[in-house]
C-alpha positions in Angstrom: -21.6 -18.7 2.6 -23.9 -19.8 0.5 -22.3 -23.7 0.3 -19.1 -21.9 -0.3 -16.4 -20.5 1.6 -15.9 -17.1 2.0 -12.3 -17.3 0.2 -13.8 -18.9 -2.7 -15.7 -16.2 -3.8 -12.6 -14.1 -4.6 -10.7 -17.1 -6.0 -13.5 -17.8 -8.3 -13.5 -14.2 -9.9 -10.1 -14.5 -11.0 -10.1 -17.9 -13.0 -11.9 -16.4 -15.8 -8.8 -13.7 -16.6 -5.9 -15.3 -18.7 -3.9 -11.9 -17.2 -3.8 -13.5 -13.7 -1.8 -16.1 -14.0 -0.7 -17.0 -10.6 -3.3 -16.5 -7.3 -1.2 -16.0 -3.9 -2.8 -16.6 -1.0 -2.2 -16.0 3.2 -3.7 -18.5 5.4 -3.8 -18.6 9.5 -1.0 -20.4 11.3 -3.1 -24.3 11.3 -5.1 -23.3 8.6 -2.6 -24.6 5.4 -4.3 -27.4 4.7 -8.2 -25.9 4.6 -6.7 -23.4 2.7 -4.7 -25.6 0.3 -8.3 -27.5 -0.3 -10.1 -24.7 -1.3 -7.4 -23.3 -4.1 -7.3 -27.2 -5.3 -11.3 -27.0 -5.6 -12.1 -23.1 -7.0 -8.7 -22.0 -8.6 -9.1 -24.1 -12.1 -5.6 -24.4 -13.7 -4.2 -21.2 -12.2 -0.8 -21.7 -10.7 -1.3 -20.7 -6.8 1.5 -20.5 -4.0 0.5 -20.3 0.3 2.5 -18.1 2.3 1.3 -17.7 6.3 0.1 -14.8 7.5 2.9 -12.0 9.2 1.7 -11.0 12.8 -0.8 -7.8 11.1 -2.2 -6.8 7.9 0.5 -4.8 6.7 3.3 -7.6 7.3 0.9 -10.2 5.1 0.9 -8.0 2.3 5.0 -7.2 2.2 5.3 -11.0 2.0 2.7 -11.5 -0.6 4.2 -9.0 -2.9 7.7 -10.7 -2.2 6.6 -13.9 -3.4 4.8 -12.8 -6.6 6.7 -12.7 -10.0 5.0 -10.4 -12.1 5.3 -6.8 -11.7 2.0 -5.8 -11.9 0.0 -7.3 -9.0 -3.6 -7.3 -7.7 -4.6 -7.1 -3.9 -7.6 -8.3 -2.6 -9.2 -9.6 0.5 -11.5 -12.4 1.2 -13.5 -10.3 3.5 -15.0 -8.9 0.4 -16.8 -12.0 -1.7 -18.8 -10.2 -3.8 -16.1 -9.1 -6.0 -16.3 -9.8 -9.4 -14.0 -10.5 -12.9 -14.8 -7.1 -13.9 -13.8 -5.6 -11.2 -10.1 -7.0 -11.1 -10.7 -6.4 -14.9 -11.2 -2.6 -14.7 -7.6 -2.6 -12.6 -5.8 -4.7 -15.1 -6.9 -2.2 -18.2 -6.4 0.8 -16.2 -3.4 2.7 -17.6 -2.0 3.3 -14.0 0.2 1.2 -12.3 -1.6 1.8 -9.2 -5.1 2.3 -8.8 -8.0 0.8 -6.3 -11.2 1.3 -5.9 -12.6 4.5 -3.6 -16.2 5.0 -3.2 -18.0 8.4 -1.3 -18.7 8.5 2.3 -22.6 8.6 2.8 -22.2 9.4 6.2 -20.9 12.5 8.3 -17.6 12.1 10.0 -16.0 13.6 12.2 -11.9 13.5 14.2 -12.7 12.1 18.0 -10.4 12.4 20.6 -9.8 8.6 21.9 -9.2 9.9 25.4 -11.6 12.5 26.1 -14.0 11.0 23.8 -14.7 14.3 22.5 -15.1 16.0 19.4 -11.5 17.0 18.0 -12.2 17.9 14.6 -14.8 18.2 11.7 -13.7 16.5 8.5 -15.6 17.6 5.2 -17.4 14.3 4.0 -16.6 15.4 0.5 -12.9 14.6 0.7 -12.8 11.4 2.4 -13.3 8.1 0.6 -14.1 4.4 1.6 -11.0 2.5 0.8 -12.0 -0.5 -1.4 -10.5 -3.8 -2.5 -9.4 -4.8 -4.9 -6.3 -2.6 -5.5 -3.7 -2.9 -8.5 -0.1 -1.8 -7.8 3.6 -1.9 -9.2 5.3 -4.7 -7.6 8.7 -3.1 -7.1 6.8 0.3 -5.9 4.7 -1.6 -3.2 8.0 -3.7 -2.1 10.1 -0.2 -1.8 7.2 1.6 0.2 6.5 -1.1 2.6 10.8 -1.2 3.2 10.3 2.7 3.9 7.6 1.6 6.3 9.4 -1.0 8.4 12.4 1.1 8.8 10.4 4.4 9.6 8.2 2.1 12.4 5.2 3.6 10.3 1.6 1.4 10.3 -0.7 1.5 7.2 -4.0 -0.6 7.2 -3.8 -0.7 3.5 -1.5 -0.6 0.5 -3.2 2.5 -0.9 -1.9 5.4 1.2 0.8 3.6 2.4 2.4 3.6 -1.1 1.5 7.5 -1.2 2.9 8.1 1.8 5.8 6.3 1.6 6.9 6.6 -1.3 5.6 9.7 -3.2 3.4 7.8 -5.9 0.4 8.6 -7.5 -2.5 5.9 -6.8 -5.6 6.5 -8.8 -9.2 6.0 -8.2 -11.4 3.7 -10.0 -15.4 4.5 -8.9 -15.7 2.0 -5.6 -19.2 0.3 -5.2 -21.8 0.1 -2.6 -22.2 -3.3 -2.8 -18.4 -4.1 -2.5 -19.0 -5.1 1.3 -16.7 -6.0 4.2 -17.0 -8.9 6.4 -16.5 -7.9 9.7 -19.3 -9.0 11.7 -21.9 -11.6 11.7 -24.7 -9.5 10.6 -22.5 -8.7 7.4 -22.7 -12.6 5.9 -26.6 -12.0 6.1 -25.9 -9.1 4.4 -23.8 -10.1 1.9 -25.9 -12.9 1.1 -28.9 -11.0 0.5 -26.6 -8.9 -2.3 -25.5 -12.0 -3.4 -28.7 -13.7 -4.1 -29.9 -10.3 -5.7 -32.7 -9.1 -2.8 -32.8 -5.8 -1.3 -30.9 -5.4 2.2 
């Protein structure tokens, strides 16, 4: 993207923070060595470790909080490039242990019935939030909550609720931002490119 990769982008955002001192990073079975290149090329002189990917999202994360040493420890995903220093900056200074970035809904929503394909429910716009990366958490309190998880069978597709739900604690919200996009499809990298290089979408 751009004449980088799409991992570098989030790499590159943290070398400017003397807080982070250590980048963490999953990488697709095959895919150590590509991986391994790009860390040698963006990270600068932080420390970084590799650690393959579990068989879903939530299994990654469990083993990259179990390899990091600090207890305070930011999340984030390469799917979003165009974060920033200050975001993972506004996490770090945040007086919470755990806090991410939520941003408003500016569409209507509604519960669907997978089977019938019907309308189940409605669900007020104004109390459901786009769950954003990056995310700051406790180390010990994410390890303990994604325990609870494994031994109650339950699936999160984040960190965020599944700390709350698993484990009681408070997460905070930090104001998410529009253009803190997710890769998903191919029409987002032309998207995220146009944010990237400033022009209107």
């Amino acid at each position: 993207m751009m004449g980088h990769p799409v991992l570098a982008y989030s790499i590159i955002a943290a070398t400017s923070l003397p807080e982070i001192d250590e980048i963490i990073v999953n990488f697709p079975a095959g895919y150590a060595d590509k991986t391994i290149d790009v860390l040698k090329k963006y990270a600068g002189d932080k420390t970084f470790k590799l650690i393959e990917c579990g068989p879903d999202r939530q299994n990654s994360s469990y083993l990259l909080a179990q390899q990091a040493k600090n207890e305070q420890v930011l999340l984030h995903e390469a799917a979003r490039p165009t974060v920033t220093s200050t975001m993972y900056q506004n996490l770090l200074r945040h007086a919470s242990e755990n806090v991410g970035y939520f941003a408003p809904i500016p569409f209507s929503v509604c519960g669907m019935d997978p089977n019938t394909r019907t309308i189940s429910e409605n669900i007020r716009r104004d109390r459901v939030f786009d769950i954003q990366l990056p995310q700051k958490f406790n180390r010990s309190t994410l390890i303990n909550a994604h325990q609870a998880a494994i031994k109650s069978n339950k699936k999160f597709t984040e960190d965020a609720v599944l700390i709350f739900k698993m484990s009681g604690t408070k997460v905070h919200m930090l104001d998410g931002y529009s253009n803190n996009i997710k890769v998903t499809s191919p029409e987002d990298f032309h998207i995220v490119e146009r944010v990237m290089r400033g022009k209107e979408i």
